[in-house]
PyMOL commands that place a pseudoatom at each C-alpha (Angstrom):
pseudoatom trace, name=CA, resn=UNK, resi=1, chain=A, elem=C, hetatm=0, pos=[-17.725, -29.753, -115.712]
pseudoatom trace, name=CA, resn=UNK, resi=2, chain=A, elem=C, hetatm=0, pos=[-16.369, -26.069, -115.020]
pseudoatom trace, name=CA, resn=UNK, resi=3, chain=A, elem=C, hetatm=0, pos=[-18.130, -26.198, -111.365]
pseudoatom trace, name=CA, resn=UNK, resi=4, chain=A, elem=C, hetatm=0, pos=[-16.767, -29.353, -110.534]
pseudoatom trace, name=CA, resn=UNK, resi=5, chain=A, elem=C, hetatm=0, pos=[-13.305, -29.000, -111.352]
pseudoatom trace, name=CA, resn=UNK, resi=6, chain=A, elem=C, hetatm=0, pos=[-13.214, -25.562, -109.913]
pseudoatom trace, name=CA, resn=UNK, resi=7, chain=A, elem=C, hetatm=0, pos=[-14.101, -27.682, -106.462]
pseudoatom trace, name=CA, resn=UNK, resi=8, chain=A, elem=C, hetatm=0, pos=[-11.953, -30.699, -106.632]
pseudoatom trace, name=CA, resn=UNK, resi=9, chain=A, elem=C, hetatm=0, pos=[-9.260, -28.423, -107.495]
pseudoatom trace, name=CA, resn=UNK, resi=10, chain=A, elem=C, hetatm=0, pos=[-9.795, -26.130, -104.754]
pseudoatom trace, name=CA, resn=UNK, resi=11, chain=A, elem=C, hetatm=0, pos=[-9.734, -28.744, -102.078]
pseudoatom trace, name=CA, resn=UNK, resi=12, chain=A, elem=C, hetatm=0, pos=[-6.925, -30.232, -103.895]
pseudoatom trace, name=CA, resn=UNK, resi=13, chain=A, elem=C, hetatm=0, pos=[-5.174, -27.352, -103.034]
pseudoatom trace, name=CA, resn=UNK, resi=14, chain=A, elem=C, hetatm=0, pos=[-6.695, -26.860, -99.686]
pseudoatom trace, name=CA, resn=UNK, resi=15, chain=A, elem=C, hetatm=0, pos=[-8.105, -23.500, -100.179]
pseudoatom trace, name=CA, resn=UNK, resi=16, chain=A, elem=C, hetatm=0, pos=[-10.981, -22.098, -98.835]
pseudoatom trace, name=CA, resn=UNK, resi=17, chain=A, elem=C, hetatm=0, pos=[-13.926, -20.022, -101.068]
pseudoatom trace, name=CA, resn=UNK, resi=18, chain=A, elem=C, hetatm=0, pos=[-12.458, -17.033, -99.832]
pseudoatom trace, name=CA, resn=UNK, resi=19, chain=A, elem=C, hetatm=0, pos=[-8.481, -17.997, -100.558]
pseudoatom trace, name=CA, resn=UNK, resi=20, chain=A, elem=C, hetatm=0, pos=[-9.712, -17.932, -104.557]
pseudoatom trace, name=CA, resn=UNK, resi=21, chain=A, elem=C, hetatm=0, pos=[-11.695, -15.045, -104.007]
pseudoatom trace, name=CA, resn=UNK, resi=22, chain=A, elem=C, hetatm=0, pos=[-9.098, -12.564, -103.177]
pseudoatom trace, name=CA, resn=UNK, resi=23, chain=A, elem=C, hetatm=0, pos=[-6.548, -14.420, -105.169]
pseudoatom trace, name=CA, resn=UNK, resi=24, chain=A, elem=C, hetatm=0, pos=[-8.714, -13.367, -108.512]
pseudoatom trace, name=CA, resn=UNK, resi=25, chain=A, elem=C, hetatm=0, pos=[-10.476, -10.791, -106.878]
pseudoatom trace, name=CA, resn=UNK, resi=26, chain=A, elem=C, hetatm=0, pos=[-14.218, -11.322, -106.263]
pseudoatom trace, name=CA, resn=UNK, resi=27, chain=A, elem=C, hetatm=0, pos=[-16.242, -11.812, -103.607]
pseudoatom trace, name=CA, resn=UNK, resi=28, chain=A, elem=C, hetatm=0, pos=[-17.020, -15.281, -101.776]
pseudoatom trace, name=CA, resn=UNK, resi=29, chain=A, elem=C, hetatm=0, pos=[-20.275, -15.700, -103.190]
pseudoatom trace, name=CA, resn=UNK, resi=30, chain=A, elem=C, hetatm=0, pos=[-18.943, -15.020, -106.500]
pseudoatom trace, name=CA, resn=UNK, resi=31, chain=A, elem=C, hetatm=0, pos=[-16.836, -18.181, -106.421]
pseudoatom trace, name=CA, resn=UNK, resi=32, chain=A, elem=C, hetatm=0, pos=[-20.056, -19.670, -104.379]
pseudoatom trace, name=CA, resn=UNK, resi=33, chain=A, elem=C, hetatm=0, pos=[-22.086, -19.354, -107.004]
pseudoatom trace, name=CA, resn=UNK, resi=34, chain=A, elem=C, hetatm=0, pos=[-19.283, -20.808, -109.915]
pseudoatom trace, name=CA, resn=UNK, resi=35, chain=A, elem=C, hetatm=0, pos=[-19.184, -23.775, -107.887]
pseudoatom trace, name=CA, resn=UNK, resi=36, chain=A, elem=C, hetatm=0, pos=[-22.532, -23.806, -107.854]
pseudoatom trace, name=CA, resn=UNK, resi=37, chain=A, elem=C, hetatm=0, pos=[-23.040, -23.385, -111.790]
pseudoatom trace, name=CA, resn=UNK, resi=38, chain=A, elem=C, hetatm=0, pos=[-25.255, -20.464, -111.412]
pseudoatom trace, name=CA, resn=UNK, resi=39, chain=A, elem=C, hetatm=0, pos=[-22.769, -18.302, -113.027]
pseudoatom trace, name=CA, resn=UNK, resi=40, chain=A, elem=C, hetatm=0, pos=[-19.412, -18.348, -115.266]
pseudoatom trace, name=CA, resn=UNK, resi=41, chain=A, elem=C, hetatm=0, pos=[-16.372, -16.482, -114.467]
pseudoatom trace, name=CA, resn=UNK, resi=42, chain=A, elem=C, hetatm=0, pos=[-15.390, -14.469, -117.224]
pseudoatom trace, name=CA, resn=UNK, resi=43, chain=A, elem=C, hetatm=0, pos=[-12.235, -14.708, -119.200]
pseudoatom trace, name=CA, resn=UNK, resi=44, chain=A, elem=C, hetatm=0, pos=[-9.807, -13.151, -117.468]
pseudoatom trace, name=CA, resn=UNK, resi=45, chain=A, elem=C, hetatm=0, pos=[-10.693, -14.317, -114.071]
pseudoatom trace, name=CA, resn=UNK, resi=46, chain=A, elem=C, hetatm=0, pos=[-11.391, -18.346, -115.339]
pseudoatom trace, name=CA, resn=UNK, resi=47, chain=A, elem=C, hetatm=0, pos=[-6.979, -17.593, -116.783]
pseudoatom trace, name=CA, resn=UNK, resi=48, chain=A, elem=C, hetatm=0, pos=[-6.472, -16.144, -113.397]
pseudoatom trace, name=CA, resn=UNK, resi=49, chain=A, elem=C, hetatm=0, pos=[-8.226, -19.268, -111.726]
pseudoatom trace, name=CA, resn=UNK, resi=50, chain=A, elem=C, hetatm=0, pos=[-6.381, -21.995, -113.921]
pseudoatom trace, name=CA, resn=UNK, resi=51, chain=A, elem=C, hetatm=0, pos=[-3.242, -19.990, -113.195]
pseudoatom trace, name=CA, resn=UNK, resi=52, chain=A, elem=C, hetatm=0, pos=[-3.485, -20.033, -109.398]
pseudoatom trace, name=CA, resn=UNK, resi=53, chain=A, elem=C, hetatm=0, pos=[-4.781, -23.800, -109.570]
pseudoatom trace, name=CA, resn=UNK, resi=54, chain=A, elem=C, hetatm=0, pos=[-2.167, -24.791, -111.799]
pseudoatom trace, name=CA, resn=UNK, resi=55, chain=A, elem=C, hetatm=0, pos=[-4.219, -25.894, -114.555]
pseudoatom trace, name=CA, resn=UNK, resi=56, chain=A, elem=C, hetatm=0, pos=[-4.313, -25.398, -118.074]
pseudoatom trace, name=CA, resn=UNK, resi=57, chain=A, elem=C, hetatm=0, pos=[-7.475, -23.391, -118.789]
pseudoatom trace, name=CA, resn=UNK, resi=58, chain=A, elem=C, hetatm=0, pos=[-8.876, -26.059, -121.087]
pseudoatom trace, name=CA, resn=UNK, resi=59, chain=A, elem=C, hetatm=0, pos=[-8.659, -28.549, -118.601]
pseudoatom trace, name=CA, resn=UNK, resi=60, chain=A, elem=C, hetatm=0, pos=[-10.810, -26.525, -115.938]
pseudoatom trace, name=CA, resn=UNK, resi=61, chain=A, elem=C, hetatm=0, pos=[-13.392, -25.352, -118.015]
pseudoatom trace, name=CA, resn=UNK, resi=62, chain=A, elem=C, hetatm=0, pos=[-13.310, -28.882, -119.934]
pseudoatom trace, name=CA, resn=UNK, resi=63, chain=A, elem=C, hetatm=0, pos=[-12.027, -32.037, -118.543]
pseudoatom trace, name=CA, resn=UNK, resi=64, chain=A, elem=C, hetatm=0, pos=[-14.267, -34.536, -117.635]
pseudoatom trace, name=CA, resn=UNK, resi=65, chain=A, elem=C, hetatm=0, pos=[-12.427, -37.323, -115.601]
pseudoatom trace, name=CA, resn=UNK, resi=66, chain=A, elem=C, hetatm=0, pos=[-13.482, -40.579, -117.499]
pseudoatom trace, name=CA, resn=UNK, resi=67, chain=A, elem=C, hetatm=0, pos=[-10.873, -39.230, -120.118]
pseudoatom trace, name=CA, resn=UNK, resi=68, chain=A, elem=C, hetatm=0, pos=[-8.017, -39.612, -117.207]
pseudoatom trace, name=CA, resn=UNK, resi=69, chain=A, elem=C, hetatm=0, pos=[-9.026, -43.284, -116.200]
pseudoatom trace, name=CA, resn=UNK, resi=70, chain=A, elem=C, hetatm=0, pos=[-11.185, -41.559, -113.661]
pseudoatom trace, name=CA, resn=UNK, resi=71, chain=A, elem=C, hetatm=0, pos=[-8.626, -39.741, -112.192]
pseudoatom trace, name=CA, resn=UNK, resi=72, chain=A, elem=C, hetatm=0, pos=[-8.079, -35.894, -111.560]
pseudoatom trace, name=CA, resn=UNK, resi=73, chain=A, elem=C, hetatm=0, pos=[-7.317, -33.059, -113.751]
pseudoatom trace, name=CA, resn=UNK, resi=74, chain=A, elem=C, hetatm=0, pos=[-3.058, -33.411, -114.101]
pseudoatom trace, name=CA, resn=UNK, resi=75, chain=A, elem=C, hetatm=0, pos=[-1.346, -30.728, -113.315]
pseudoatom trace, name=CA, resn=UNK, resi=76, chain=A, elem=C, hetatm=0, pos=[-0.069, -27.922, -116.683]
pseudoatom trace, name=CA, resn=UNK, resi=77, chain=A, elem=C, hetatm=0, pos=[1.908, -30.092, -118.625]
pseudoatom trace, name=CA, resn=UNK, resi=78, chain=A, elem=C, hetatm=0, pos=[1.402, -33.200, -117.355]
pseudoatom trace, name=CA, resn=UNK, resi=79, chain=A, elem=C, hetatm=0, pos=[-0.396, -35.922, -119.458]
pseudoatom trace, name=CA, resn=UNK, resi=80, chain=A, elem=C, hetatm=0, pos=[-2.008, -39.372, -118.951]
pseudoatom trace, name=CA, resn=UNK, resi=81, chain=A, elem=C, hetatm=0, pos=[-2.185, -41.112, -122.740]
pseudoatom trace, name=CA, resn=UNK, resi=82, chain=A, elem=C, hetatm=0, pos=[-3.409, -43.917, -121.670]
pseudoatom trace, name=CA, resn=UNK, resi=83, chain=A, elem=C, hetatm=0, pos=[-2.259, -47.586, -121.307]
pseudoatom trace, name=CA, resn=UNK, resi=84, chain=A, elem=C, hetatm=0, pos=[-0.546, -49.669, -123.712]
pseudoatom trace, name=CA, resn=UNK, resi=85, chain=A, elem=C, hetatm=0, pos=[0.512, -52.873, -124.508]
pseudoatom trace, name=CA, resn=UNK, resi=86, chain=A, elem=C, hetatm=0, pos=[3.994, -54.103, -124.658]
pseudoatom trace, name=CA, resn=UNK, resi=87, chain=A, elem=C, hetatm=0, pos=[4.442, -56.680, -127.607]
pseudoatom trace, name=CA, resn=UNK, resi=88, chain=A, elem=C, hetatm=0, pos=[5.960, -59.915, -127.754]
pseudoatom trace, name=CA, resn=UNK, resi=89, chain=A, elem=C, hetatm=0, pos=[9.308, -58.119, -128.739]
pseudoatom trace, name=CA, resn=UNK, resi=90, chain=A, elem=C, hetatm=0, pos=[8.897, -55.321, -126.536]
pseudoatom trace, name=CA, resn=UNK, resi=91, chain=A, elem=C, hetatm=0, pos=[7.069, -53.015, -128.855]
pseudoatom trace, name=CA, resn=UNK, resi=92, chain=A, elem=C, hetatm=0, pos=[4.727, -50.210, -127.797]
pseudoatom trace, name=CA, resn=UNK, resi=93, chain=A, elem=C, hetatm=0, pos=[2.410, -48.078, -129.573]
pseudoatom trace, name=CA, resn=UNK, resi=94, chain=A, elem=C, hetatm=0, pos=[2.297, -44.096, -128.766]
pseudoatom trace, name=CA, resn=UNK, resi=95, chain=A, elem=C, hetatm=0, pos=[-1.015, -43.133, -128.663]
pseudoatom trace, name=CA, resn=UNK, resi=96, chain=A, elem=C, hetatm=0, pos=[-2.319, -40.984, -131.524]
pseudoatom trace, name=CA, resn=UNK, resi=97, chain=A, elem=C, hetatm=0, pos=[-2.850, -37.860, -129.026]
pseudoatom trace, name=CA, resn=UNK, resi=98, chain=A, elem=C, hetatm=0, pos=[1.016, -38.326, -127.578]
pseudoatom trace, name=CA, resn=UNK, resi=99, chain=A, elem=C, hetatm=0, pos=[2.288, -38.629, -131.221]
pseudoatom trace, name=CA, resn=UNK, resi=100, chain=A, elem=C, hetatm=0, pos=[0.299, -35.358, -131.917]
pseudoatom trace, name=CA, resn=UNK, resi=101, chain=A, elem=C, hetatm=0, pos=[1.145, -33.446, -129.077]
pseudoatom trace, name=CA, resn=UNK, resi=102, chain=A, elem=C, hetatm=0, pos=[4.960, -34.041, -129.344]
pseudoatom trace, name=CA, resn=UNK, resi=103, chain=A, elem=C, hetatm=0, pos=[5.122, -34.244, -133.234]
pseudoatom trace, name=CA, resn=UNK, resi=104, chain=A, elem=C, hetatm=0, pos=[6.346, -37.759, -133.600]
pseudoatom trace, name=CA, resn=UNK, resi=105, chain=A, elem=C, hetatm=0, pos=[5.997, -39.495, -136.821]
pseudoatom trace, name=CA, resn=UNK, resi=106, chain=A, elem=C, hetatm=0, pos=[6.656, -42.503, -138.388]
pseudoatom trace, name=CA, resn=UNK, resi=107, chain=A, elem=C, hetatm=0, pos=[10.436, -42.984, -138.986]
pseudoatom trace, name=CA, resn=UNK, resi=108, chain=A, elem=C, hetatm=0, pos=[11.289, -40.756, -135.990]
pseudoatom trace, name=CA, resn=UNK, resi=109, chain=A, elem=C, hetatm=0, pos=[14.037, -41.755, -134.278]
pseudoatom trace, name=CA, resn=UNK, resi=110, chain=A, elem=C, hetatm=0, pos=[13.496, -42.220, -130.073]
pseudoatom trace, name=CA, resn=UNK, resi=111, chain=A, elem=C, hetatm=0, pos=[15.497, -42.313, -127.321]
pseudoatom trace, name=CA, resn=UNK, resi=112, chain=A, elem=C, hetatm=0, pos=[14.267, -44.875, -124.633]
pseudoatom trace, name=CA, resn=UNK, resi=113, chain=A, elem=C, hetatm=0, pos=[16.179, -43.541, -120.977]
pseudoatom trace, name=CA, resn=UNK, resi=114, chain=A, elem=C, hetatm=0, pos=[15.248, -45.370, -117.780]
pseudoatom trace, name=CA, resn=UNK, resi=115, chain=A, elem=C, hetatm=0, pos=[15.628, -44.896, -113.947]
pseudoatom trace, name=CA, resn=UNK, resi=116, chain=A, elem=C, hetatm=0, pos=[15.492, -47.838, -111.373]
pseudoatom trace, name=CA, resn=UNK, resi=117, chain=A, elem=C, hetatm=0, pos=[13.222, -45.436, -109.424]
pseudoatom trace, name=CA, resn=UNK, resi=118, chain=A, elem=C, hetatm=0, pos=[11.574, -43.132, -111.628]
pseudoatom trace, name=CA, resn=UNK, resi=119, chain=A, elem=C, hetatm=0, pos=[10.588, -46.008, -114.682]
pseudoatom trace, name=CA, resn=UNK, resi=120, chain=A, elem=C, hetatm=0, pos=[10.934, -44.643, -118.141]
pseudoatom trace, name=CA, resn=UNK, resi=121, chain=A, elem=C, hetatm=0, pos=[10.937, -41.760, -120.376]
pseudoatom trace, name=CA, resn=UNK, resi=122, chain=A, elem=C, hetatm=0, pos=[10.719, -41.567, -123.783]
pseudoatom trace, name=CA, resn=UNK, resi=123, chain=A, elem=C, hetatm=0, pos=[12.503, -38.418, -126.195]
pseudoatom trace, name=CA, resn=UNK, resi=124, chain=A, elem=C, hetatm=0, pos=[13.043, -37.611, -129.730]
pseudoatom trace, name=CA, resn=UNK, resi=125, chain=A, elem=C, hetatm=0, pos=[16.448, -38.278, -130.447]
pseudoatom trace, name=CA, resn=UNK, resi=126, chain=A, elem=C, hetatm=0, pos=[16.967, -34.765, -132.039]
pseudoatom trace, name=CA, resn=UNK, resi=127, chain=A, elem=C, hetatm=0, pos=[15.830, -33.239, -128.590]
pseudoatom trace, name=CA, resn=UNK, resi=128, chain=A, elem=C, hetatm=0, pos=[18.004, -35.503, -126.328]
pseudoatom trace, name=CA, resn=UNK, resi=129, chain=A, elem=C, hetatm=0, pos=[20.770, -34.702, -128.738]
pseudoatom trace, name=CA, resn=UNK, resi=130, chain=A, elem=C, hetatm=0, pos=[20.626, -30.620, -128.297]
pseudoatom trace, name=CA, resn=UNK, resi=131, chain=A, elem=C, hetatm=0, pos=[19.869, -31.139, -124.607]
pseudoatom trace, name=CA, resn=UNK, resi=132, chain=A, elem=C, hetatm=0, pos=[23.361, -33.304, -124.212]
pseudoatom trace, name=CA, resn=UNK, resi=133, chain=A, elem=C, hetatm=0, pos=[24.963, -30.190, -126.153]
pseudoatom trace, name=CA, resn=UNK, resi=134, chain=A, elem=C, hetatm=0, pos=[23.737, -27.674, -124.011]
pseudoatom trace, name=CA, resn=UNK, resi=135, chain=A, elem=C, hetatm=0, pos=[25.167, -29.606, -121.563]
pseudoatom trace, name=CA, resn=UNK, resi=136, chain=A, elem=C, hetatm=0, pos=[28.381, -30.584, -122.766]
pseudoatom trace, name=CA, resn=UNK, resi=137, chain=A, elem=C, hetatm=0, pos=[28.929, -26.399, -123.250]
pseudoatom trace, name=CA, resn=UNK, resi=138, chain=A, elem=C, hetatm=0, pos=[28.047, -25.587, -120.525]
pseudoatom trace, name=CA, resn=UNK, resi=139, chain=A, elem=C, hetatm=0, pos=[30.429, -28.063, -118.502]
pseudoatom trace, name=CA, resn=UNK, resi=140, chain=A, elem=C, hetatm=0, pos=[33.482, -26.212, -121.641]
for i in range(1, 140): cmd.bond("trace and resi %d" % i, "trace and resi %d" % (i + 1))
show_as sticks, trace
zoom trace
């Protein structure tokens, strides 16, 4: 896992064995031999590497890519729940993970926005209410 997402995020990013190298601070054949899996970074340098590769640190020493419908490792904060199916009457279900992560619960109350271009996004109504807020201050 670790060795293979240290490559396909490397070339991702179009950086050579020596670009990581002096960005963490190691030799070449250190990161040779990661990518080889004949040896683990340690701590610090594996946060250095998901930092520079723009990955959370669980996803580089852990994702495997049939969890992402077989694609890549998303970038920090970026997620892929999954697909779902609309309903008859338009109804979706958040996946368990998504409902987790962003501490939705039954009875919540959702805000559905929507771009011709961009699709749609979904927000706790609590959150888009503070954000408008912020907004509406800052335009006082």
């Amino acid at each position: 896992m670790f060795k293979d997402n240290l490559i396909q995020l490397r070339k991702l990013k179009h950086m050579t064995q020596e670009d990581v190298a002096e960005k963490v601070g190691v030799t070449r054949q250190a990161v040779a031999k990661w990518e080889a899996g004949e040896t683990m970074p340690d701590l610090d340098k594996s946060r250095l590497l998901a930092e520079i590769l723009e990955v959370s640190l669980d996803d580089l020493a852990n994702f495997e890519p049939e969890v992402n419908m077989g694609l890549g490792i998303p970038p920090k904060g970026k997620h892929l729940f999954g697909v779902v199916t609309v309903g008859d009457k338009g109804q979706i279900v958040i996946p368990a993970k998504a409902r987790k992560l962003f501490d939705i619960a039954s009875g919540d109350q959702l805000v559905v926005l929507g771009d011709d271009t961009q699709g749609l996004a979904i927000i706790k109504s609590d959150n888009f209410l503070a954000m408008a807020d912020i907004i509406r201050n800052s335009l006082e």
